[in-house]
N, C-alpha and C positions, 0 to 999 in steps of 0.2 A: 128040474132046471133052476136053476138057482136066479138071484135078480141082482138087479141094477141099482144103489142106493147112493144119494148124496152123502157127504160126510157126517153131516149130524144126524140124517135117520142111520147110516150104519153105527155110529158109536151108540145110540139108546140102543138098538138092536142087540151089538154086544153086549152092553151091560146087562141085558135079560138074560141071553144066554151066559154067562159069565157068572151072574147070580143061581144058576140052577143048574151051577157045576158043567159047563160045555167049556170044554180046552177049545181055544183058536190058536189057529196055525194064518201067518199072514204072508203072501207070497208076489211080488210086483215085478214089473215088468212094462214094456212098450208093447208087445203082442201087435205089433205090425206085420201082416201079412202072416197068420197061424202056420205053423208047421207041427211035426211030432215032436223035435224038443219042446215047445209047448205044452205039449199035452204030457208028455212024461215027466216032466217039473213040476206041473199040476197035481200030477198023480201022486207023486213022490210025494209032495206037501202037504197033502188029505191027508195021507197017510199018519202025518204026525202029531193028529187032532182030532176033534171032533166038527170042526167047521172049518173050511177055507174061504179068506179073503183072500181075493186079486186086486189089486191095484194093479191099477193100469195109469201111466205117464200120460199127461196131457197135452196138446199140441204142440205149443211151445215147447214145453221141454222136451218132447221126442226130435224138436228142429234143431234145436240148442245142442243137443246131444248128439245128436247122427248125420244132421247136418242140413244142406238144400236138396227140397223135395221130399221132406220123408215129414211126418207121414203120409206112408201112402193111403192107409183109411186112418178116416176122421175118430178122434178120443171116442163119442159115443157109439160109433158101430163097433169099436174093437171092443169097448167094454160090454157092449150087449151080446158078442159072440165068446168072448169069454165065459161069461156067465152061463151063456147054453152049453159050457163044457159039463161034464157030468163030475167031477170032482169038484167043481167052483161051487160053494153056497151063495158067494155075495162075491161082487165085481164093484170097486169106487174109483171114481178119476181123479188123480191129483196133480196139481199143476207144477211143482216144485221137481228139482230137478232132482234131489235126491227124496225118500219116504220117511224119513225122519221123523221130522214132525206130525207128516201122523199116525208113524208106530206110535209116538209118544200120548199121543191122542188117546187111538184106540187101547195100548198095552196089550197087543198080544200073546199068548204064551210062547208062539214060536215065531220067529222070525225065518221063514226057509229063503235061501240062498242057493244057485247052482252052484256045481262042484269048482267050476272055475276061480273062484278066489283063493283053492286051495287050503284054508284054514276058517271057521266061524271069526277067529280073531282079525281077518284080511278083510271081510266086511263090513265098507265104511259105518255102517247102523249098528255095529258091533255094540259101540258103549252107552248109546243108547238104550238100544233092548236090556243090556247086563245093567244100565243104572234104576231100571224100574221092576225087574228079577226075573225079567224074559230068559228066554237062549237063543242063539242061534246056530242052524244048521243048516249043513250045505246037501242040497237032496239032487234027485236028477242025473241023469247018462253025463257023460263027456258031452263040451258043449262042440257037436259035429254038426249042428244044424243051426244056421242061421240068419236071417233075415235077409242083413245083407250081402249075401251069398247069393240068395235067392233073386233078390233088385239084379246083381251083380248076372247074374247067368242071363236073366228075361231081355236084358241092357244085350246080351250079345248075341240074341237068337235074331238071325237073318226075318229081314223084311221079305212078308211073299209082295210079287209083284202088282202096283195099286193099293198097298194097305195104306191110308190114309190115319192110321193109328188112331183110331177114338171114335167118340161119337157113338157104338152102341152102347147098349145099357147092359150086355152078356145073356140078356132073355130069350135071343133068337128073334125076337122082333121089330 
């Protein structure tokens, strides 16, 4: 299971592994509400390395981005279930809307992107990564699965009769 790290314990972190020859693959995202493109992005991105980082978007910028009411869970629970992904080594929250800055941070060797930008070159962190001798690649299925899709269907499943929507905690108790 991989952990949870602020920005400067994961950048020492890298640098150790990075020093004793481990390629990282760095892979980000909002991970609101997990589905299996999730996890096959994930997987896809392990794949290109010896260690994967998850960035995950932080509050703000997942509002700023997607809009009102999103997120629906909070930066650290999405980053701590990422983490329990089995492909993730390391999960960091950043607040910024784009990763930029701290690919540029960390430098990692790859940068993975889903297929949907259609080219490494269409990814805005493109010339970032290429100015410190990263690459970037586009890993992952078709993007058929996502999030708000999901918000979008749950938004249209009939009210049973009495649901007062909320209020338990999903424990059964």
């Amino acid at each position: 299971m991989g952990a949870v790290l602020s920005q400067p314990q994961l950048a020492a972190r890298l640098a150790e592994l990075a020093a004793a020859g481990r390629r990282i693959a760095f892979a980000n995202g909002h991970f609101d509400l997990l589905h299996v493109g999730h996890l096959r992005y994930l997987r896809a991105a392990r794949a290109e390395a010896d260690v994967l980082v998850a960035a995950v978007n932080g509050d703000a910028s997942v509002a700023r981005l997607k809009g009102p009411g999103r997120p629906l869970v909070p930066a650290a629970e999405r980053a701590e279930l990422v983490a329990a992904l089995e492909p993730v080594d390391y999960a960091v929250i950043f607040e910024e809307d784009s990763p930029a800055a701290l690919l540029a941070r960390l430098r990692p060797e790859v940068h993975c992107k889903g297929p949907d930008y259609g080219s490494p070159e269409a990814v805005p962190e493109y010339e970032v990564v290429r100015a410190y001798g990263g690459r970037t690649v586009l890993v992952g299925d078709p993007k058929d699965h996502a999030t708000s899709d999901l918000v979008e269907r749950i938004r249209r499943l009939p009210r049973a009769p009495g649901a007062g929507g909320g209020g338990g905690d999903g424990d059964g108790g």
